[in-house]
C-alpha positions in Angstrom: -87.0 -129.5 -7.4 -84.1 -127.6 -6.8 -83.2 -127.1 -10.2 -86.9 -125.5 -10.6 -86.6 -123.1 -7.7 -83.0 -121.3 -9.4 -84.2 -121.4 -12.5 -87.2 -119.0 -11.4 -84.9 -117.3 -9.3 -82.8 -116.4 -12.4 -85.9 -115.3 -14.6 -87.1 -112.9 -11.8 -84.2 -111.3 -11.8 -83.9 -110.7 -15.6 -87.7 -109.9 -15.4 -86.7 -107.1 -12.9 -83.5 -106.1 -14.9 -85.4 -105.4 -18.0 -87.9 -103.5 -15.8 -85.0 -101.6 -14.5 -84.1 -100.4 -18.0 -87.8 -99.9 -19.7 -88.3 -97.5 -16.7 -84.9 -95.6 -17.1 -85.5 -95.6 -21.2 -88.7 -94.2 -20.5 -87.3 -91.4 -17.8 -85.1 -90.4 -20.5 -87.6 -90.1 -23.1 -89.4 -88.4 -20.8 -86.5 -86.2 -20.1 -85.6 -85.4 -23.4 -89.6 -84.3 -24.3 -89.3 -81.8 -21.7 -85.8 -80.4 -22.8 -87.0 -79.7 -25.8 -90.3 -78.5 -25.2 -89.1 -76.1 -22.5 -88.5 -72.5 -23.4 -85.3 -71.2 -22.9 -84.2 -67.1 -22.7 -81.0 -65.4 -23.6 -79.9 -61.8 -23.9 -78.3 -60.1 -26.5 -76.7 -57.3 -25.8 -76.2 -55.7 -29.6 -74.0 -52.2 -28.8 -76.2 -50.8 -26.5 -79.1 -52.2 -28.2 -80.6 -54.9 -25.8 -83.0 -57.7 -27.2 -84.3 -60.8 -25.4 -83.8 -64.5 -27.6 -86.1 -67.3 -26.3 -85.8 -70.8 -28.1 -86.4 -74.8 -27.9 -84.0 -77.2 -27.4 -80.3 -76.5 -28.1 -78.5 -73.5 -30.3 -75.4 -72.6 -30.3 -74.5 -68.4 -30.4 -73.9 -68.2 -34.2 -77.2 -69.7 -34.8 -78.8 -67.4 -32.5 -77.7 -64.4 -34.2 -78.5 -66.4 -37.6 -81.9 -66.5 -36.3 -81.9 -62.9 -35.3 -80.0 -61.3 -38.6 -77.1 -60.3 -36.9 -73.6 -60.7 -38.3 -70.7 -59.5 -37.2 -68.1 -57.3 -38.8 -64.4 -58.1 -38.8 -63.3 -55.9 -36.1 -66.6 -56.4 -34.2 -66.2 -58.3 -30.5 -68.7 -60.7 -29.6 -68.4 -61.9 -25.5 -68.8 -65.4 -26.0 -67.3 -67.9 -29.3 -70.0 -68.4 -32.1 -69.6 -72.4 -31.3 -70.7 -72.1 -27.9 -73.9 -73.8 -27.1 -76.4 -71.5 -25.1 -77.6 -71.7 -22.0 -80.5 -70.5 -20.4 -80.5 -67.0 -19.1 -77.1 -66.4 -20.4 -76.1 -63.0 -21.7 -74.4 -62.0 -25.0 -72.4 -59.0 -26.4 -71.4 -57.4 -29.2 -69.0 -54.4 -29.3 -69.0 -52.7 -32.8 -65.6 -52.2 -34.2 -65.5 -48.3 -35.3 -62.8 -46.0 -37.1 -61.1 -43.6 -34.1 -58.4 -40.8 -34.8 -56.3 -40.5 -31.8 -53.7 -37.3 -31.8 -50.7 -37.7 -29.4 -46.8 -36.5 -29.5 -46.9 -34.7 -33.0 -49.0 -37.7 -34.8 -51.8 -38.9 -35.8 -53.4 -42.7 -35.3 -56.1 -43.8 -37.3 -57.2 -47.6 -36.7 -60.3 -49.6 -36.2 -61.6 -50.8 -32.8 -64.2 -52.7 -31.1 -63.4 -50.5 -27.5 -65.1 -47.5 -26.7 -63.8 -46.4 -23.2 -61.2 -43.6 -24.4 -58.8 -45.2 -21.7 -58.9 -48.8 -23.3 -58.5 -47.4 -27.3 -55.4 -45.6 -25.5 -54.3 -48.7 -23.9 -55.4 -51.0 -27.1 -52.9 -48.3 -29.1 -50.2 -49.1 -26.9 -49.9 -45.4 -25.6 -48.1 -44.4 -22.4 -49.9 -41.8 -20.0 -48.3 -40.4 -17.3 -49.7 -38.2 -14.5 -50.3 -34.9 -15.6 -51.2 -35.3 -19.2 -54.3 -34.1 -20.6 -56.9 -36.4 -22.4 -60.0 -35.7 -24.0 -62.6 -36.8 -24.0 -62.0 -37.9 -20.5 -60.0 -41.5 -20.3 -63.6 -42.6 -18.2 -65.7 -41.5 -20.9 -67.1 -44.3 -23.3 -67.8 -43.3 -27.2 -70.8 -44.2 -28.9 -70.3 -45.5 -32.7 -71.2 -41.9 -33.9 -68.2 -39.8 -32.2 -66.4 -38.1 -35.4 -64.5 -35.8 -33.4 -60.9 -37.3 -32.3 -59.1 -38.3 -28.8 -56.5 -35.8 -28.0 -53.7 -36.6 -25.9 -51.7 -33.3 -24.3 -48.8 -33.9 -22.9 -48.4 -32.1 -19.5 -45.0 -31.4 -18.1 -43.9 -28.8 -14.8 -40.5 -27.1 -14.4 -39.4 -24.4 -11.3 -38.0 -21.5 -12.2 -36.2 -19.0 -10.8 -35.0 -15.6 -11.4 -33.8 -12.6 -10.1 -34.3 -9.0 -10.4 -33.3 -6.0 -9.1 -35.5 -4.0 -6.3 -35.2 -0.4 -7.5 -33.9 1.9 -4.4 -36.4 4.9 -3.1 -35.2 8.4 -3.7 -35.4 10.6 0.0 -35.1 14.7 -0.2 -34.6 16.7 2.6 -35.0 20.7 2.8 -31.9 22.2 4.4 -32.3 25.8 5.4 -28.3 26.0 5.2 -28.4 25.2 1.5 -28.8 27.7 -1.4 -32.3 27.1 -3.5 -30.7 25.1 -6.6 -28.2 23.0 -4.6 -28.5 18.9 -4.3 -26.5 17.3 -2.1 -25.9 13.6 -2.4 -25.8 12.8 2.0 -26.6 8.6 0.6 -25.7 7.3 -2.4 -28.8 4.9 -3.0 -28.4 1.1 -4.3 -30.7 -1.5 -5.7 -31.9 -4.9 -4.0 -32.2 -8.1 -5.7 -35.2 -10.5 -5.1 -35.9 -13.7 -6.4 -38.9 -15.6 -8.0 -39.9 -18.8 -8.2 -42.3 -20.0 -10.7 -43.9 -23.4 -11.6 -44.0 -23.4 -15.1 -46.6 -25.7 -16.9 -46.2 -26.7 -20.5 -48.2 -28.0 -23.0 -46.7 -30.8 -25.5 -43.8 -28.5 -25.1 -44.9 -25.1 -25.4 -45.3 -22.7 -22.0 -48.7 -23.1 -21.2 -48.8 -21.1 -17.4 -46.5 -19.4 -14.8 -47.9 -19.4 -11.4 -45.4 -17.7 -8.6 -44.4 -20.2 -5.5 -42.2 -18.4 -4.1 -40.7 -14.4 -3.8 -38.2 -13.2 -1.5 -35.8 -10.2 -1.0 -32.4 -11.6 -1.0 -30.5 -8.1 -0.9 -32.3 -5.3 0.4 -32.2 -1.9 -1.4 -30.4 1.1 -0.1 -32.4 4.2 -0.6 -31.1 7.3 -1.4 -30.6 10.8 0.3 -30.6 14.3 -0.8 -30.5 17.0 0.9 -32.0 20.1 -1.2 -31.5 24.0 -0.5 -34.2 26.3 0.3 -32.4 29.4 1.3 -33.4 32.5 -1.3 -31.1 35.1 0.1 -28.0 36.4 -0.4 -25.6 38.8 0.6 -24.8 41.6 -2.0 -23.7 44.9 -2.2 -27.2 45.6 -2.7 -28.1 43.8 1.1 -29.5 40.6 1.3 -30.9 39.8 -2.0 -33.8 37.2 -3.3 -32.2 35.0 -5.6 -34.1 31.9 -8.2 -31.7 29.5 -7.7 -28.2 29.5 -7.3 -25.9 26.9 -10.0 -23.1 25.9 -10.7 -21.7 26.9 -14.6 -19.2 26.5 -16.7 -17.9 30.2 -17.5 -15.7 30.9 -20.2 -14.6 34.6 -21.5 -14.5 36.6 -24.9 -14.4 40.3 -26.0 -14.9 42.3 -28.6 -12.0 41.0 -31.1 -12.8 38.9 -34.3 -11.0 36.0 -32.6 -13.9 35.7 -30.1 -17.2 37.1 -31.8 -16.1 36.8 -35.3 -16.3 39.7 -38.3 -19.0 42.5 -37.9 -19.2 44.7 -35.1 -18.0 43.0 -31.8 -19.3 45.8 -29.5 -23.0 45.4 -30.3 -24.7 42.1 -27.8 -27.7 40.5 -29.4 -30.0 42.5 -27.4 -28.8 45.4 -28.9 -26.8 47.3 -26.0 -22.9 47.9 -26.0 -21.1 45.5 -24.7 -19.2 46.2 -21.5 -16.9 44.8 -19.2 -18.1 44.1 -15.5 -22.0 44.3 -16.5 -22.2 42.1 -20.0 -22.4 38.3 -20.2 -24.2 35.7 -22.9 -26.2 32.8 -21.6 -28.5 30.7 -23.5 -31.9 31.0 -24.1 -33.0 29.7 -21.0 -32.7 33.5 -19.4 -33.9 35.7 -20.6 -32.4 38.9 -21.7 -31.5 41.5 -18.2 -31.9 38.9 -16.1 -29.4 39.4 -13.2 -27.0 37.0 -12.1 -24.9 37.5 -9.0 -21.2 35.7 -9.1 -19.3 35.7 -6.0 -15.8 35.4 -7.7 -16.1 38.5 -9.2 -17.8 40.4 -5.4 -14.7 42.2 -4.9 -14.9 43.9 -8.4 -16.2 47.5 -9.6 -19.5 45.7 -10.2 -19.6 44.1 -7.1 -19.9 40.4 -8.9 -23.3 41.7 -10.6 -23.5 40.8 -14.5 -27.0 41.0 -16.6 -27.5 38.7 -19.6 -27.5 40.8 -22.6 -25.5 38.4 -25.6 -26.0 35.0 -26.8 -23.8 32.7 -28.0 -23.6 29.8 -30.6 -22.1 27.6 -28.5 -23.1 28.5 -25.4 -25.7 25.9 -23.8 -27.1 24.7 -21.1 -25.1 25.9 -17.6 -22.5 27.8 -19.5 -22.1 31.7 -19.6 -19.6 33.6 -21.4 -18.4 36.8 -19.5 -17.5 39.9 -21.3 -13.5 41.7 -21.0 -12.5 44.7 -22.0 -9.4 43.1 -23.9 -8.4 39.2 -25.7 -5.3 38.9 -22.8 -7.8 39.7 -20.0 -9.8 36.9 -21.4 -7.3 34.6 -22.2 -6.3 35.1 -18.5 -9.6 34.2 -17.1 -9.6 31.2 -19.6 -11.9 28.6 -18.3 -13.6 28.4 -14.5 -16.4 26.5 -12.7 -18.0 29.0 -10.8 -21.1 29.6 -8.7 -23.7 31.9 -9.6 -27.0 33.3 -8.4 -29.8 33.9 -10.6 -31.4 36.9 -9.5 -35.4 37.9 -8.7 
């Protein structure tokens, strides 16, 4: 009886084993069914170009491009290996490899990539940029596969500099009553300044590109300078107080009639055709004209009373230079040469 009893204990429990398994083999079955009958949804993401991919059961990546007629180049990028088996909702993508030109530090880079953020090709080329360089397009800028223009990398550097230059003094002229019209006098001797500049200086893979001025200062101030200028138009003569043009300074030299001084021909004849005479006759340049008057002081206490009129010219007689007129070659040689001061007369 007891041997009964645990042998029906022993088949319930296979009974209930087996039912076990049948159930679980049939949840299974029932689990697989629905795995592949369930439709399933991936994104490809195609450069740009987005399509949806919905399928049955399982597919790996390279057979849902396969079944899509995509293939891939061999410097195309693809987000995820081709042996990778999908899984729902999941998102693909596929970066197009494309020919760039890059221009940077006097070359040129030609190469194939799958980037197309200009600051990733840089990176990808192994390029260095540093702060102030120049890059277009734009390092943020992404390229789309039909860019044909090229990436162009300036190289941006600054420098100071400085330099000086002279201020240029400021002339000041005075009127002084007490001075003869014609006379300068030099009261300040004027001097330049000296200022400095300092420029940032931008250049352009080497070449000066910009100047922009920081800084300026005076470092030396200039000195102007002072003249004091005549005004006073009289003078004392034997005449009385006399109007004068302007009163100079000259060179005078002497000559007479002799071949040593005016050469062959007739020494007694001036160029404007009167006689030449002592105390009355001396040649100027063309700058006065013939009887204008001059009045010489050094000569005030002579017949003439230091009154001369311009009636000869002279080869070399230019600018403030006059040649006065002697009776003989030994007077002449005796006056040899003087700096005098004249008057030109009204």
């Amino acid at each position: 009886m007891n041997v009964n009893l645990k042998r029906l204990k022993e088949l319930g429990a296979i009974g209930r084993n087996l039912l076990i398994i049948s159930l679980l083999i049939v949840a299974m079955s029932a689990a697989f069914v629905i795995f592949q009958t369930t439709e399933k949804i991936v994104t490809i993401v195609d450069e740009g170009n987005t399509m949806e991919y919905t399928f049955r059961g399982e597919k790996t990546v390279g057979e849902a491009l396969l079944d899509n007629e995509i293939s891939l180049g061999e410097m195309d990028e693809i987000s995820v290996p081709l042996d990778n088996v999908l899984e729902n909702e999941q998102k693909i993508e596929i970066k197009r490899g494309m020919e760039v030109k890059v221009v940077a530090d006097g070359k040129e880079y030609v190469f194939v990539t799958a980037e197309k953020q200009v600051e990733d090709i840089i990176e990808k080329l192994g390029l260095r940029l540093e702060e102030l360089d120049l890059v277009y397009p734009a390092v943020d800028e992404k390229l789309d596969l039909n860019f044909d223009e090229e990436i162009r990398i300036t190289r941006v550097t600054e420098e100071l500099d400085t330099n000086k230059y002279p201020v240029k003094y400021t002339q000041v002229t005075r009127s002084n009553s007490n001075m003869d019209k014609g006379e300068v006098k030099t009261i300040q001797k004027g001097s330049d300044g000296l200022r400095s500049v300092t420029e940032k200086v931008v250049y352009h893979d080497g070449v000066e590109y910009s100047r922009t001025v920081l800084e300026e200062k005076v470092e030396v101030e200039p000195k102007e300078e002072i003249k004091e200028v005549g005004t006073n138009v009289y003078i004392a003569t034997s005449r009385g107080q006399t109007r004068f043009r302007t009163a100079m300074y000259v060179t005078a030299t002497a000559y007479c009639s002799c071949e040593i001084c005016t050469g062959p021909g007739n020494g007694y004849v001036t160029a404007s055709g009167t006689r030449t005479t002592a105390n009355r006759t001396i040649a100027t340049s063309k700058s006065f004209a013939f009887g204008t008057e001059f009045y010489i002081p050094y000569f005030r206490n002579s017949s003439n009373r230091g009154i001369f009129v311009v009636e000869d010219r002279g080869g070399a007689i230019k600018g403030n230079r006059i040649d006065i007129y002697f009776n003989s070659h030994e007077e002449a040689l005796r006056f040899g040469r003087k700096t005098l001061k004249v008057y030109v007369l009204d």
